[in-house]
Residue, then its C-alpha position, 0 to 999 in steps of 0.5 A: x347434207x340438206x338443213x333440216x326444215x323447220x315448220x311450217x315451212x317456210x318461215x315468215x309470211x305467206x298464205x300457204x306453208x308445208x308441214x310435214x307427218x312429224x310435225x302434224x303428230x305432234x299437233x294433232x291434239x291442238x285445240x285450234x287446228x282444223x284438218x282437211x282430207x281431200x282423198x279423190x273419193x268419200x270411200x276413201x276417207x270412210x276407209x281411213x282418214x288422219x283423226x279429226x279430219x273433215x272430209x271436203x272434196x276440191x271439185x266443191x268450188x269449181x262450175x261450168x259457166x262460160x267453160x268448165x271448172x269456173x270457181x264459185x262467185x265470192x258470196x258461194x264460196x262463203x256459204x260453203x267455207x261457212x257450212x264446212x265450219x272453216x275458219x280464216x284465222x286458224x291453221x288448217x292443214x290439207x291432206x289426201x292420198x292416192x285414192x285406193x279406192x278410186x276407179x281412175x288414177x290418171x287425173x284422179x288420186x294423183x296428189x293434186x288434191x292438196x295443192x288444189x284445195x290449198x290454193x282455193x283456200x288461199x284464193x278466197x282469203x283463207x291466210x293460215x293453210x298448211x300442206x301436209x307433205x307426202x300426204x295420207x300416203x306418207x302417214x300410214x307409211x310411217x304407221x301413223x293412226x287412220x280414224x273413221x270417225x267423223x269430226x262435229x262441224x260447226x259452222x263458222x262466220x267465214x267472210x270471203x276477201x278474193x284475192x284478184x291479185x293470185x290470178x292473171x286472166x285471159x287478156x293479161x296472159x294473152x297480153x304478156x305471156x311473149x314479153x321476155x321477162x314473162x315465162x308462161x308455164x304449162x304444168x301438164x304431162x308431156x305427152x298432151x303439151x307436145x300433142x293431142x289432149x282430150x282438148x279441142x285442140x292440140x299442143x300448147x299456148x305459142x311460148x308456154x314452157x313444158x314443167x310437168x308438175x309431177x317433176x317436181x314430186x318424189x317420184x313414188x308419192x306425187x304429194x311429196x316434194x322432191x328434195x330442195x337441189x333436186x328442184x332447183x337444179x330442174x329450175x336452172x335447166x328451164x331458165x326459171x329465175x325469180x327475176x320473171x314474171x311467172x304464170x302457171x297454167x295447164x289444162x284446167x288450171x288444177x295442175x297450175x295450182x302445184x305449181x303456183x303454190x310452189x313458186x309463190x309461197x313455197x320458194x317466195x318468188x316475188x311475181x307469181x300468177x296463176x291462168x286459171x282458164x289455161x288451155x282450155x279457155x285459150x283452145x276455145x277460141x277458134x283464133x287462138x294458135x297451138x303449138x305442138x312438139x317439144x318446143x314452146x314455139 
């Protein structure tokens, strides 16, 4: 019978924890505790969000400069964490859904949101973010309360500390990515990693390992991590052992972020790295080679 967790969980250091509904009922009124919806569409949180949650969309700290979905300079970013009133020294727990009310649920309301969001939190200095596992979707199944009333901001003296050394740019990745102590992941669905995805190209980086990041989550709530056997026994069967180097990727580097938080913080893996341009920095390189079928290589 799997030990219960103890939150958050996991115990000891690490920017990022997960915490479950139970735990975060019995917070809800903690004077410091600041909460995050994430749901894919202001409707959503308007319909419906966990009491005292601030409502912050995850594509707030992502522009197009050289490629889309670059994240936002050290001193944006600051301007924003400080209009959101967030705080670098209180815990902040991450919460989102399935999006009820979203006209896309193919990318959109998919449960990336959390993870999204966590990591860009953590990205820029952020050192007490909770996850709350299953989501909004997990609370209101448990017959939890939903509030539509908005929470008073106000704003904060946030200071941004980058955290350069969660991310593995283009020439690191391209540099290590067919050493043999290094695994290259692609966290996107099969279907785009064996074949043709809306990117200019097909398939995948020559060497990147297929672990579609929904494998990981309940197979009914995509914002729920599967049980800790059901994970390892997925790890074991990829060959993926702390002993690597890791580096996530995917498309736009969205997806790699379940897959970062899981290994970093969530399983404390030693080197872990995230490729935040992912395949579609890699695709607009007319050199670049691409791989498609099941295969990394």
């Amino acid at each position: 019978m799997p030990q219960e967790k103890t939150y958050p969980y996991p115990s000891g250091d690490g920017e990022v924890k997960w915490v479950s509904t139970g735990w975060l009922a019995d917070h809800l009124k903690d004077r410091n505790l600041q909460i995050i919806d994430s749901q894919p569409n202001i409707h959503d949180y308007l319909r419906g969000h966990i009491p005292g949650a601030l409502y912050v969309e995850e594509n707030h700290f992502r522009i197009a400069k050289e490629r889309p979905g670059i994240f936002l300079p050290p001193e944006m970013a600051e301007l924003l964490f400080r209009r959101l009133g967030i705080r670098p020294d209180l815990p902040l727990v991450v919460s989102s859904s399935s999006g009820p009310l979203s006209a896309c649920t193919t990318f959109i309301g998919d449960g990336l949101e959390q993870t999204m969001l966590a990591y860009t939190l953590a990205r820029y200095g952020h050192r007490k973010v909770h996850i709350l596992d299953g989501g909004v979707d997990k609370w209101q199944e448990e017959g939890r309360p939903l509030s539509q009333t908005f929470p008073k901001v106000v704003e904060s003296d946030f200071r941004v500390q980058l955290r350069p050394e969660f991310i593995a740019d283009y020439g690191e990745v391209k540099a290590m990515k067919d050493r043999p102590d290094v695994i290259l992941l692609d966290a996107r669905p099969s279907p785009v990693y064996e074949g043709q995805g809306p990117w200019i190209k097909p398939g995948h980086i020559p060497g990147a390992v297929s672990l579609p990041w929904k494998s990981l989550m309940d197979d009914r709530n995509k914002k729920l991590l599967k049980p800790d056997d059901q994970i390892q026994a997925i790890l074991a069967e990829k060959k993926i052992t702390p002993d690597k180097n890791i580096i996530c990727s995917c498309g736009t580097g969205r997806e790699a972020t379940n897959e970062f938080c899981l290994f970093k913080f969530y399983l404390k893996f030693p080197k872990v790295k995230i490729y935040e341009g992912s395949f579609t920095e890699w695709s607009m390189y007319p050199d670049n080679p691409t791989v498609t079928g099941k295969n990394p290589r």
